[in-house]
Biotite code that builds the C-alpha atoms (Angstrom):
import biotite.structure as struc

atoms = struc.array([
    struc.Atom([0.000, 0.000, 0.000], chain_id="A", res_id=1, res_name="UNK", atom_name="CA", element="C"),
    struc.Atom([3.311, 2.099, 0.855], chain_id="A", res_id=2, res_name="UNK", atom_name="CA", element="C"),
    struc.Atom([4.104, 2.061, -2.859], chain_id="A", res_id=3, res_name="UNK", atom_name="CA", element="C"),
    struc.Atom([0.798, 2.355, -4.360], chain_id="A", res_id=4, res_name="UNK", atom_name="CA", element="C"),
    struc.Atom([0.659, 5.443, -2.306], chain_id="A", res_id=5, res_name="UNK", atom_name="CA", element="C"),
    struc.Atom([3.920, 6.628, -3.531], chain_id="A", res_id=6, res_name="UNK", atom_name="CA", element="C"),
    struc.Atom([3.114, 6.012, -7.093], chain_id="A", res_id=7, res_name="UNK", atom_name="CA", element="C"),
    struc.Atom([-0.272, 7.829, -6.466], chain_id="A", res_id=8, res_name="UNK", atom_name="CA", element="C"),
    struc.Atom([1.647, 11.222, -4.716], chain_id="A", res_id=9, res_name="UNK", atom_name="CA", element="C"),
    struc.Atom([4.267, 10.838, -7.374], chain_id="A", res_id=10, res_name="UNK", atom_name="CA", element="C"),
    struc.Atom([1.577, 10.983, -9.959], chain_id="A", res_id=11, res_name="UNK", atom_name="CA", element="C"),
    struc.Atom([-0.144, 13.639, -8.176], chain_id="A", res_id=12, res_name="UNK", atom_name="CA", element="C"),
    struc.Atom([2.639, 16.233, -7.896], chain_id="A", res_id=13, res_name="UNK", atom_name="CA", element="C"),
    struc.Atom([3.707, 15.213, -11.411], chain_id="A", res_id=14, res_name="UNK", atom_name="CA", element="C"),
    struc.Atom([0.049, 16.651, -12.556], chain_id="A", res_id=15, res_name="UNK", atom_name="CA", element="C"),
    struc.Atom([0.701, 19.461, -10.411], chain_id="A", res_id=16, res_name="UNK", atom_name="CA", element="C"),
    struc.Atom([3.677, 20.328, -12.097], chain_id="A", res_id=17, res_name="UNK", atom_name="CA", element="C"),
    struc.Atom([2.215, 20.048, -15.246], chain_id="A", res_id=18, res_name="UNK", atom_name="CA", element="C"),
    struc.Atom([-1.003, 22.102, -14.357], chain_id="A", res_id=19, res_name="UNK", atom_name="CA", element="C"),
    struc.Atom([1.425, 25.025, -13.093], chain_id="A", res_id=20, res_name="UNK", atom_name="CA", element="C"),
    struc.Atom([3.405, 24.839, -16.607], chain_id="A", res_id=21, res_name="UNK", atom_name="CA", element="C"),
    struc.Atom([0.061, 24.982, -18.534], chain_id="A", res_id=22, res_name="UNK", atom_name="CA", element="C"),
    struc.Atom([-1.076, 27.606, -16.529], chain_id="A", res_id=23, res_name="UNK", atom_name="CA", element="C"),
    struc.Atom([2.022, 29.443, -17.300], chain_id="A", res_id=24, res_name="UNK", atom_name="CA", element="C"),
    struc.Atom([1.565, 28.980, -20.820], chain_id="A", res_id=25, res_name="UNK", atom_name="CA", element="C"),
    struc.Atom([-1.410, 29.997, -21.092], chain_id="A", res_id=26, res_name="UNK", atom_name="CA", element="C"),
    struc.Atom([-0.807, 32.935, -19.206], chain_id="A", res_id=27, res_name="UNK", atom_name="CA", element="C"),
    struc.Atom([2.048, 33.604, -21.621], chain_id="A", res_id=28, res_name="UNK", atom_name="CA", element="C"),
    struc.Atom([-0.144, 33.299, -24.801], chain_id="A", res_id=29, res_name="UNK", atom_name="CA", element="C"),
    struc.Atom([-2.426, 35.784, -23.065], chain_id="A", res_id=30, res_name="UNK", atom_name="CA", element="C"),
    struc.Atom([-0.019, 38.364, -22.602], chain_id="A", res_id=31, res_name="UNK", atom_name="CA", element="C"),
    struc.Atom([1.316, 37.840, -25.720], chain_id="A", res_id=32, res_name="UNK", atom_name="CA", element="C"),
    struc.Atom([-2.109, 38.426, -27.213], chain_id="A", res_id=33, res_name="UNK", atom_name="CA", element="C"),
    struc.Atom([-2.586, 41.468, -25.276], chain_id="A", res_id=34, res_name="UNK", atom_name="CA", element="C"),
    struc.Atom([0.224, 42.601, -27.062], chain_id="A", res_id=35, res_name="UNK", atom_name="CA", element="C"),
    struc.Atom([-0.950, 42.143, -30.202], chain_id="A", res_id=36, res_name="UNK", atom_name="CA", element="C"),
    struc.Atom([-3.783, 43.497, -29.342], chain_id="A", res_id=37, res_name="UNK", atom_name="CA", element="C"),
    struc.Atom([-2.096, 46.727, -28.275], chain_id="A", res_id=38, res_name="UNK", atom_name="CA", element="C"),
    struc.Atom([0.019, 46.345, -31.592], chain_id="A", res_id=39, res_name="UNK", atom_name="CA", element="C"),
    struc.Atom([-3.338, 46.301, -33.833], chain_id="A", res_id=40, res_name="UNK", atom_name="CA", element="C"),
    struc.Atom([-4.870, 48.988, -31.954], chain_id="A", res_id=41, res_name="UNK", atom_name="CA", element="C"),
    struc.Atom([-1.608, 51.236, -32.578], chain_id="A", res_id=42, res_name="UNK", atom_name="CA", element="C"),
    struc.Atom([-1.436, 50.023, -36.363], chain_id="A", res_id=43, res_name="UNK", atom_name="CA", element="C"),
    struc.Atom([-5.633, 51.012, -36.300], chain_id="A", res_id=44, res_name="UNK", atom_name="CA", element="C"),
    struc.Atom([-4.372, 54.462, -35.005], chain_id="A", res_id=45, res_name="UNK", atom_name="CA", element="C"),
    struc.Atom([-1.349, 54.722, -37.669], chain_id="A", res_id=46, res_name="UNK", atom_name="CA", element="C"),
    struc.Atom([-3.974, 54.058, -40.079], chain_id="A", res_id=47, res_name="UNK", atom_name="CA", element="C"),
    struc.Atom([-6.430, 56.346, -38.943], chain_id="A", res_id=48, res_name="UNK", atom_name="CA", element="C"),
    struc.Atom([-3.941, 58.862, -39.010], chain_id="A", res_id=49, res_name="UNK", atom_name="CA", element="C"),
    struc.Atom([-2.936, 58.149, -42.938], chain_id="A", res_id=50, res_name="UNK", atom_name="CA", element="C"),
    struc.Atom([-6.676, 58.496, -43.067], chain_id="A", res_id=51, res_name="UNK", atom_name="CA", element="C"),
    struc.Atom([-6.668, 61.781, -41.589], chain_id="A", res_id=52, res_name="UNK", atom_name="CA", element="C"),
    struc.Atom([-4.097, 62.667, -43.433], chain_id="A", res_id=53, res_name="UNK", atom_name="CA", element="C"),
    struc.Atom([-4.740, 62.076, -46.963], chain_id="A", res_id=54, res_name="UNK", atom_name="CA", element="C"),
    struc.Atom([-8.170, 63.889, -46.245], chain_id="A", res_id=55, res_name="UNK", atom_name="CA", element="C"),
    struc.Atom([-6.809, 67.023, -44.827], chain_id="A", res_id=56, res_name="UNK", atom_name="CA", element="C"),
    struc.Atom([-4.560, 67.237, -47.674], chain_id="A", res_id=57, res_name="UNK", atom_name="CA", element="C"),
    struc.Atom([-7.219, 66.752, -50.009], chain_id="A", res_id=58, res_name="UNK", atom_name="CA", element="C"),
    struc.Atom([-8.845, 69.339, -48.487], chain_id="A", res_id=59, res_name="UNK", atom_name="CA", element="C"),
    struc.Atom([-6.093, 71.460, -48.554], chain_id="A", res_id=60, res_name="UNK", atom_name="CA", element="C"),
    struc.Atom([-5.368, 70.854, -52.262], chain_id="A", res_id=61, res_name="UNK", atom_name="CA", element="C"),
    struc.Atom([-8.703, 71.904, -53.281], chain_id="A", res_id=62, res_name="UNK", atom_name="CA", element="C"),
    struc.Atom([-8.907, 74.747, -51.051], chain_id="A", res_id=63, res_name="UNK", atom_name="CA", element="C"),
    struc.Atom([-6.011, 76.070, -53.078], chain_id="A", res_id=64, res_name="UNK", atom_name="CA", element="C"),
    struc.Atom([-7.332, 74.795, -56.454], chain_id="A", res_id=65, res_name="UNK", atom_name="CA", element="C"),
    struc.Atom([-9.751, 76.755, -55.461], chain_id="A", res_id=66, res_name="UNK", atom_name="CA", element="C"),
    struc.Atom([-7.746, 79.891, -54.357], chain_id="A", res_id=67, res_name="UNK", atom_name="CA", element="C"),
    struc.Atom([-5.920, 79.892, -57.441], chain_id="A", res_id=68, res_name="UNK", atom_name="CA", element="C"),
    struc.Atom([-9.271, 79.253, -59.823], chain_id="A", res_id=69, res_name="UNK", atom_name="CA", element="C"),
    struc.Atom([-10.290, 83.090, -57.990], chain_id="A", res_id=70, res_name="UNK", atom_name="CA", element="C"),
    struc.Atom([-6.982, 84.209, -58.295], chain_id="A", res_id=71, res_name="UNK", atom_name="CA", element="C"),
    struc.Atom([-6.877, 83.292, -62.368], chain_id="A", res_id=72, res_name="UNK", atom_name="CA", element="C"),
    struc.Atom([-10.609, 84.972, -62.231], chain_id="A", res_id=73, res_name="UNK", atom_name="CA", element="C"),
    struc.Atom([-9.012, 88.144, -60.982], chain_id="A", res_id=74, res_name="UNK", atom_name="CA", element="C"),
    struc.Atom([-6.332, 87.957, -63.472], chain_id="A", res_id=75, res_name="UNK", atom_name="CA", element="C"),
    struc.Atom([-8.496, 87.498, -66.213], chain_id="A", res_id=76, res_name="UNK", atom_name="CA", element="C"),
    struc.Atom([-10.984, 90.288, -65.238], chain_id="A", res_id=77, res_name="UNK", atom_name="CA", element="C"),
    struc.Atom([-8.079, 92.718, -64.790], chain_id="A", res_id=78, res_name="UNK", atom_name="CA", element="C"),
    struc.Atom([-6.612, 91.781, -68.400], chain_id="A", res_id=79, res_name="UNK", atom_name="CA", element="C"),
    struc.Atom([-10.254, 92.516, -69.723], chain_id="A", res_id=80, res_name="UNK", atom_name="CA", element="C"),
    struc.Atom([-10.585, 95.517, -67.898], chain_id="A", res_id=81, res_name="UNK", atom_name="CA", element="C"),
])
């Protein structure tokens, strides 16, 4: 009964042991996905940003499209006048 008991703790602590390692890993891949997480969320702000960007400068382009269009209107009345 001594051994069977032995075997049994021995089996026991070895599940332990492995339960504690899983449970590490897992709380590894967790982290890790946390990370990535925080990665995508910074990548979804880069990309908002580029977004942002590209519109503003659209904006900006046709504001001054649109400054110059008045500016070659002024030119062109003062040449008729």
């Amino acid at each position: 009964m001594a051994v069977v008991a032995a075997v049994v703790g021995a089996v026991l602590a070895f599940g332990a042991v492995i339960a504690a390692v899983m449970g590490a890993v897992i709380g590894a891949v967790m982290a890790f996905g946390a990370v990535i997480r925080a990665v995508m969320a910074f990548g979804a702000v880069i990309v908002f940003g580029a977004v942002l960007g590209a519109v503003i400068g659209a904006v900006i382009g046709v504001i001054k499209v649109l400054s110059s269009l008045k500016k070659g209107e002024r030119l062109a009345l003062n040449v008729r006048k």
